[in-house]
N, CA, C and O atoms as CSV, one atom per row, in Angstrom:
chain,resi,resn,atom,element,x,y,z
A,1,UNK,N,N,-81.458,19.275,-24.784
A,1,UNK,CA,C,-82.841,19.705,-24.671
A,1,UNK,C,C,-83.486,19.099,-23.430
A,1,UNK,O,O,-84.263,19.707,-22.693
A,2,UNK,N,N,-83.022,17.635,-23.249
A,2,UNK,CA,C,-83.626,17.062,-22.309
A,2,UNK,C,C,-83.321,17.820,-20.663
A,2,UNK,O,O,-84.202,18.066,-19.839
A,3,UNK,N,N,-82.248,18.011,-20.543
A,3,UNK,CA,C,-81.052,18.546,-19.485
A,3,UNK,C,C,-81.896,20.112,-19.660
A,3,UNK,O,O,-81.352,20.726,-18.742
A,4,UNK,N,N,-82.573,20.787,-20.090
A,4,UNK,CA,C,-82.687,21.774,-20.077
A,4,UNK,C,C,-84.270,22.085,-19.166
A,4,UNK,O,O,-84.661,22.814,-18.254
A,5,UNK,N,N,-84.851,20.971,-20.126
A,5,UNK,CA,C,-86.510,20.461,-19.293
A,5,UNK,C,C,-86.202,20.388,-18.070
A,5,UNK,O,O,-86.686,21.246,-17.332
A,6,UNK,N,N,-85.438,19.500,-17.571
A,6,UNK,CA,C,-85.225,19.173,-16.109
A,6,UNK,C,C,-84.771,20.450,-15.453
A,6,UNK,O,O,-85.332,20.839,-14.428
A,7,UNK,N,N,-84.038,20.945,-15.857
A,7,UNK,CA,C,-83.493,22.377,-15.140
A,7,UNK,C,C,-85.091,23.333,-15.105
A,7,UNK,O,O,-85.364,23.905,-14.050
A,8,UNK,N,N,-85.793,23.413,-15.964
A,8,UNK,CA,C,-86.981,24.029,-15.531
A,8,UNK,C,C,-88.014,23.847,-14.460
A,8,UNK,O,O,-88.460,24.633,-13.625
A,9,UNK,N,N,-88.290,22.477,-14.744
A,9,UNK,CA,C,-89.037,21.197,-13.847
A,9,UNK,C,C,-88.193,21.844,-12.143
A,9,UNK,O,O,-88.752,22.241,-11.121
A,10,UNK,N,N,-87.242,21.759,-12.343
A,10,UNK,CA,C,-86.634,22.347,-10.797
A,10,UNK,C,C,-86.664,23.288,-10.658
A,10,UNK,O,O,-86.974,23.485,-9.483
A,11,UNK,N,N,-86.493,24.355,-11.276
A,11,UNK,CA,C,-86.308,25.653,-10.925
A,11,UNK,C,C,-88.358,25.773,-10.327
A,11,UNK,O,O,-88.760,26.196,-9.243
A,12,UNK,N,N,-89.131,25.285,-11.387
A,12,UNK,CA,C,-90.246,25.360,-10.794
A,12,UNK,C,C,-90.918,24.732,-9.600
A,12,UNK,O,O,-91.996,25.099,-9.134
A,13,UNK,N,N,-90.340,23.976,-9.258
A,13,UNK,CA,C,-90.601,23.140,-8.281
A,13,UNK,C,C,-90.095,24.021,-7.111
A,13,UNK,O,O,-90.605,24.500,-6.098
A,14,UNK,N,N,-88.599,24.027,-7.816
A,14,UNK,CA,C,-88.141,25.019,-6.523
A,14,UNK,C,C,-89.175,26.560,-6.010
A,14,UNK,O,O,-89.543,27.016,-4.927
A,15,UNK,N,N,-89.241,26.721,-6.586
A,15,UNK,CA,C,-89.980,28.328,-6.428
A,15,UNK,C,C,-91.909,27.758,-6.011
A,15,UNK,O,O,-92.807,28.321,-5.384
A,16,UNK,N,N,-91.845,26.698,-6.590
A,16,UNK,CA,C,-93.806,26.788,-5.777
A,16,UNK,C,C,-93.194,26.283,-4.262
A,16,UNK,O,O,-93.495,26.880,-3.228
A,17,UNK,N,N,-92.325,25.141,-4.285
A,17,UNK,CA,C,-92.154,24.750,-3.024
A,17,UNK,C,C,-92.058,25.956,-1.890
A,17,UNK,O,O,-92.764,25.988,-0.883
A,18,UNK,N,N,-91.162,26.837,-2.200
A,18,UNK,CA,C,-90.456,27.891,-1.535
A,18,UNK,C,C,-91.870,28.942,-0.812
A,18,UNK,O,O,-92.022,29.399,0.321
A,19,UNK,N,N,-92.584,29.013,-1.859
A,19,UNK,CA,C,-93.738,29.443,-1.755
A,19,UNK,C,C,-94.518,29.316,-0.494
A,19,UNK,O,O,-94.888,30.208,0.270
A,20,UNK,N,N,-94.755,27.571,-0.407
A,20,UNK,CA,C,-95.628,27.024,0.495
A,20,UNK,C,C,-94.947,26.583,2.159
A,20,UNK,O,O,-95.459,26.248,3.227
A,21,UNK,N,N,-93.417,26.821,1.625
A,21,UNK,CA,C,-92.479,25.384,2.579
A,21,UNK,C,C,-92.201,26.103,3.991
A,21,UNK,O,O,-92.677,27.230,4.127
A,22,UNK,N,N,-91.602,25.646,4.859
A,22,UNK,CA,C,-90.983,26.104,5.752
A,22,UNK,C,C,-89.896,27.264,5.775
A,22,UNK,O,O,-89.364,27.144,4.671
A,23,UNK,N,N,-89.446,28.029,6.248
A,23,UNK,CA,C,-88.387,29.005,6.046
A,23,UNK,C,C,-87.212,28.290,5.721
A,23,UNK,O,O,-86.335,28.919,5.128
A,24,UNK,N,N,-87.004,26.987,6.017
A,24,UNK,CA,C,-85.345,26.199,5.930
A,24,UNK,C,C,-85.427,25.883,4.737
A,24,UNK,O,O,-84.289,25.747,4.288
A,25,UNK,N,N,-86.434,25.637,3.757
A,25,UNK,CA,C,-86.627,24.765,2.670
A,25,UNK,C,C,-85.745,25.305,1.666
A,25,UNK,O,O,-85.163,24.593,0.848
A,26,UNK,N,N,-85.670,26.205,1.707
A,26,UNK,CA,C,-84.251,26.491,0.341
A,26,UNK,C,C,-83.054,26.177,0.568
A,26,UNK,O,O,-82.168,25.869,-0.230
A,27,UNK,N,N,-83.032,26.281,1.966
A,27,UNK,CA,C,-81.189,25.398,2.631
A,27,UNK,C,C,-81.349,24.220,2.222
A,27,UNK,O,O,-80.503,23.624,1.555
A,28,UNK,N,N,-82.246,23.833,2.507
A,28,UNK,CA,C,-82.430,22.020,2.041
A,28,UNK,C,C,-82.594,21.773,1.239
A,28,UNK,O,O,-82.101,20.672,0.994
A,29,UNK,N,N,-83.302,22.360,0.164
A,29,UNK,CA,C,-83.173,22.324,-1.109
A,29,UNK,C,C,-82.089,22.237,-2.079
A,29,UNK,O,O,-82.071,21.542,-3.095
A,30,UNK,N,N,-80.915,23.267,-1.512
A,30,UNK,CA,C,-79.539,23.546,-2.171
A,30,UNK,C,C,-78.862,22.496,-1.508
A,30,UNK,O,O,-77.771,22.229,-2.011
A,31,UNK,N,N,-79.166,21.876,-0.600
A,31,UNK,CA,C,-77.651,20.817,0.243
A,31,UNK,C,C,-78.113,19.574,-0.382
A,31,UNK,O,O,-77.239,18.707,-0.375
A,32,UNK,N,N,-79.680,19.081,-1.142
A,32,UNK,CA,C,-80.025,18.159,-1.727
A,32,UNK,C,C,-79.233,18.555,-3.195
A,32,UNK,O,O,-78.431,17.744,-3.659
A,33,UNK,N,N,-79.379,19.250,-3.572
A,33,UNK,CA,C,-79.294,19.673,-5.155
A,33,UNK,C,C,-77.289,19.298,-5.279
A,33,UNK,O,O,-76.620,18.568,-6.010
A,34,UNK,N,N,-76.986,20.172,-4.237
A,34,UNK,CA,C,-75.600,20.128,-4.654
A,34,UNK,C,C,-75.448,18.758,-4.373
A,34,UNK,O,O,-74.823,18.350,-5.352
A,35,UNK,N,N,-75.734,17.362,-3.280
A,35,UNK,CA,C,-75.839,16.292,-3.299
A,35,UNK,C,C,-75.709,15.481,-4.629
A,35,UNK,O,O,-74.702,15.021,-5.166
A,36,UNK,N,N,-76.936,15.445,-4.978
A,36,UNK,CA,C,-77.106,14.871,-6.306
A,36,UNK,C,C,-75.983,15.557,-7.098
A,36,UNK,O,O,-75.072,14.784,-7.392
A,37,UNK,N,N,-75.853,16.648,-7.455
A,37,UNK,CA,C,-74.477,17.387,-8.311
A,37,UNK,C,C,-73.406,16.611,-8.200
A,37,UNK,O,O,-72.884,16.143,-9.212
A,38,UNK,N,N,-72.834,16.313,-6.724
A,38,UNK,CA,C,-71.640,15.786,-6.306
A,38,UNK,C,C,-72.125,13.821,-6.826
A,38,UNK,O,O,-71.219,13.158,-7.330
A,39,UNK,N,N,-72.889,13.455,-6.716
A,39,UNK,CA,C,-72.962,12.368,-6.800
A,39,UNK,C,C,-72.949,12.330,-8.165
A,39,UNK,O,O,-72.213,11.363,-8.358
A,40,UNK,N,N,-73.278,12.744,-9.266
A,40,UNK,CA,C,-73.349,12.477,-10.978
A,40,UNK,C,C,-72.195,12.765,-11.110
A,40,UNK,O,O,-71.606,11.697,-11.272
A,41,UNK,N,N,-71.303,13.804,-11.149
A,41,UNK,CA,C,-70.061,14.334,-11.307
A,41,UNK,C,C,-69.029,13.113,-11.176
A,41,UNK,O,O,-68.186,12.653,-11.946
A,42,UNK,N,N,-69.537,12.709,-9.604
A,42,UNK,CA,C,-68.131,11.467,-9.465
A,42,UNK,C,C,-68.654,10.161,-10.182
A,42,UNK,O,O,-67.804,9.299,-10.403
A,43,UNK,N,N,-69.678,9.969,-10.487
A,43,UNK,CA,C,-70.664,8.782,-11.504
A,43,UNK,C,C,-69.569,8.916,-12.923
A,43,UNK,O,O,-68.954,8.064,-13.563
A,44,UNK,N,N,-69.661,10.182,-13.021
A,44,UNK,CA,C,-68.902,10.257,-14.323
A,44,UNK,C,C,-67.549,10.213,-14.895
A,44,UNK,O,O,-67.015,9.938,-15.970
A,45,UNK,N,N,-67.156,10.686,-13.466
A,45,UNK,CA,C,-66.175,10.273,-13.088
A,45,UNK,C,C,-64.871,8.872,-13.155
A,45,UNK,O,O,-63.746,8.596,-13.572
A,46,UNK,N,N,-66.223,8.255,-12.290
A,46,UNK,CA,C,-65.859,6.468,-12.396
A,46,UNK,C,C,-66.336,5.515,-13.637
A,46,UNK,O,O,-65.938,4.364,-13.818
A,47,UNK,N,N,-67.393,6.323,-14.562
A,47,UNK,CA,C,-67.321,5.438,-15.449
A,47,UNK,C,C,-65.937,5.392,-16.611
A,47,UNK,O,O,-65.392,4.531,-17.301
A,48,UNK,N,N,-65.725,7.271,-16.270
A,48,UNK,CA,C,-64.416,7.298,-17.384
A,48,UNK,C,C,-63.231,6.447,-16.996
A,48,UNK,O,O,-62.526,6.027,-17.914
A,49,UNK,N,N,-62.863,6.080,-15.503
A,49,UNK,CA,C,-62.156,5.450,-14.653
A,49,UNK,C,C,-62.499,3.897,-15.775
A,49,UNK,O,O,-61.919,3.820,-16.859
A,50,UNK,N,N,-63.372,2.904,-15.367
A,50,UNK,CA,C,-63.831,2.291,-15.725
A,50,UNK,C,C,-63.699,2.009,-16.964
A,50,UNK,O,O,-63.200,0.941,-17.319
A,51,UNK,N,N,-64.122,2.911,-17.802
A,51,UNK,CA,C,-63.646,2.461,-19.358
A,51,UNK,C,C,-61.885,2.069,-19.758
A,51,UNK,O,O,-61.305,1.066,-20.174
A,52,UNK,N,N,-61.447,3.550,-19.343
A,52,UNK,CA,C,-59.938,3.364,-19.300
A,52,UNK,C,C,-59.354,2.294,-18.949
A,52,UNK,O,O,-58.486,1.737,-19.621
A,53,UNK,N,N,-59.972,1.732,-17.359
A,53,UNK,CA,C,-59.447,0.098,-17.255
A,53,UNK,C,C,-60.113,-0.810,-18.039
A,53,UNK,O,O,-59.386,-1.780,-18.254
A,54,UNK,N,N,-61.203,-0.903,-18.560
A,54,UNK,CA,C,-61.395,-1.894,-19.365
A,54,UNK,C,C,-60.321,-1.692,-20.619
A,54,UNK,O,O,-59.637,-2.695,-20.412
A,55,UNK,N,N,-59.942,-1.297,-21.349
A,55,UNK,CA,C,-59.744,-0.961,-22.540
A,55,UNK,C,C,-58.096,-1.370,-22.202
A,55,UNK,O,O,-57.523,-2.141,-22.972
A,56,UNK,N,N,-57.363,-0.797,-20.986
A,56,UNK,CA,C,-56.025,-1.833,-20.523
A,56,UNK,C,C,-56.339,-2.996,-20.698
A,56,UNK,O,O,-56.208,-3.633,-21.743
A,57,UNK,N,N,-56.962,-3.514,-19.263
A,57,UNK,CA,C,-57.163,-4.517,-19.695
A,57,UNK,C,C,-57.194,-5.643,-20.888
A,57,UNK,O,O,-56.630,-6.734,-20.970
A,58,UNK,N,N,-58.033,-4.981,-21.736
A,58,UNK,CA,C,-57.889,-5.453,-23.169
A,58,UNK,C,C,-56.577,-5.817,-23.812
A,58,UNK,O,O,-56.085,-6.812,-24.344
A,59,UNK,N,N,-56.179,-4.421,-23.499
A,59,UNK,CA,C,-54.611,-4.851,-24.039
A,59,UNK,C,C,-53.679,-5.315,-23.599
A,59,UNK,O,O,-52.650,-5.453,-24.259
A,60,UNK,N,N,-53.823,-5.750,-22.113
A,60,UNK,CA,C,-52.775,-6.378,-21.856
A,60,UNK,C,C,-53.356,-7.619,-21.916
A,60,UNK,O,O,-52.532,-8.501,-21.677
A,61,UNK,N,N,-54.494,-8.034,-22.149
A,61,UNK,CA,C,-55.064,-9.505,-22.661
A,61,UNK,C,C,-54.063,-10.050,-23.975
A,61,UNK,O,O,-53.326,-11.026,-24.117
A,62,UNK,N,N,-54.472,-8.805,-24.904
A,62,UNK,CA,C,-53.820,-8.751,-26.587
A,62,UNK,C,C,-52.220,-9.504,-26.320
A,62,UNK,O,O,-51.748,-10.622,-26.524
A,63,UNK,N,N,-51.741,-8.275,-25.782
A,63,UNK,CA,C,-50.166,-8.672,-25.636
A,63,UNK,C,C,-50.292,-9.607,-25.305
A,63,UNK,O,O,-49.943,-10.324,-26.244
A,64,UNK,N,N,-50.754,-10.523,-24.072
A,64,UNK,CA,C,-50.565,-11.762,-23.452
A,64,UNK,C,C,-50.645,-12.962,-24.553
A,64,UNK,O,O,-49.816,-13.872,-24.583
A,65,UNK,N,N,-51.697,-12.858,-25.417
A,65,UNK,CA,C,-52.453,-13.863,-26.252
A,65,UNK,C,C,-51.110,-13.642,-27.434
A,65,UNK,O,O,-50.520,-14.622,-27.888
A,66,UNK,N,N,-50.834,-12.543,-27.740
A,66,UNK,CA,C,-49.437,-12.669,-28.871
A,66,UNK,C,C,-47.901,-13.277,-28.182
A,66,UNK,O,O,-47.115,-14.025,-28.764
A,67,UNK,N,N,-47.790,-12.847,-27.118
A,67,UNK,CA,C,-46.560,-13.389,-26.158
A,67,UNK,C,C,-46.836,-15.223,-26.418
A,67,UNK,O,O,-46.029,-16.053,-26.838
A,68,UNK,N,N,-47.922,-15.365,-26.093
A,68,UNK,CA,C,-47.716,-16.693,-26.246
A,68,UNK,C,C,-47.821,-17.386,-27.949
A,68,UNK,O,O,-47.145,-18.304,-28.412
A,69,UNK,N,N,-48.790,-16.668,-28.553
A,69,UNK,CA,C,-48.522,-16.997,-30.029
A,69,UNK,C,C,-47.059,-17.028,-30.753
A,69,UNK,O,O,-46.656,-17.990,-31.406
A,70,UNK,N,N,-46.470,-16.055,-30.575
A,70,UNK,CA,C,-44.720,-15.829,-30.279
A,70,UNK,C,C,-43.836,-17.172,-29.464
A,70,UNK,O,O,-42.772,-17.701,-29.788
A,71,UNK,N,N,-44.450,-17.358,-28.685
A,71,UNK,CA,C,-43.406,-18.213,-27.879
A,71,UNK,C,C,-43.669,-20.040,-28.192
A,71,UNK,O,O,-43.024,-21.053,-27.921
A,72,UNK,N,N,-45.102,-19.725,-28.969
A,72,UNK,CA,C,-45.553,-21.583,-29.452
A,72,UNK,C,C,-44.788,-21.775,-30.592
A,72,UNK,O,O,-44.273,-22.848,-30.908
A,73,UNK,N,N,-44.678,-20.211,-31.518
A,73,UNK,CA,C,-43.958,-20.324,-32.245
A,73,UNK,C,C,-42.194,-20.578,-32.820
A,73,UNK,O,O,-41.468,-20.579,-33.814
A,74,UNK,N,N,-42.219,-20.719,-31.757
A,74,UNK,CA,C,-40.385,-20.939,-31.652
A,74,UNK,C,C,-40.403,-22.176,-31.064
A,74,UNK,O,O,-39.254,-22.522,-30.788
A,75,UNK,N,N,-41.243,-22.999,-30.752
A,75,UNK,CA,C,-41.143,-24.445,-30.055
A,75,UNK,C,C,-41.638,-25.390,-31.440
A,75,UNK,O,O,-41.707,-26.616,-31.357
């Protein structure tokens, strides 16, 4: 719902701007827009990146912490 507001909020913005703006303003408009597009996309990108290594991480913590629980245990 929220994502939907915002898509209005622009589309209106876009169209009064267009209205008042310079003749270039819709080129610039779209090379900003797809901007931001490209920038959330790879945001989302890297957080999925990000989780995935945390969550290794984790486990190769796990294993480490049993490798040695394992190996105190035989001494």
């Amino acid at each position: 719902k929220k994502g939907k507001h915002i898509l209005n909020l622009t589309k209106h913005y876009f169209r009064t701007t267009c209205s008042y703006a310079h003749p270039s303003f819709p080129d610039h408009f779209l090379m900003i827009l797809s901007s931001h597009w490209a920038y959330l996309k790879e945001a989302s990108k890297m957080q999925a990146y990000q989780d995935i290594k945390a969550k290794e991480e984790q486990e190769l913590q796990h294993i480490q912490a049993r490798s040695k629980e394992q190996l105190n245990s035989y001494t």
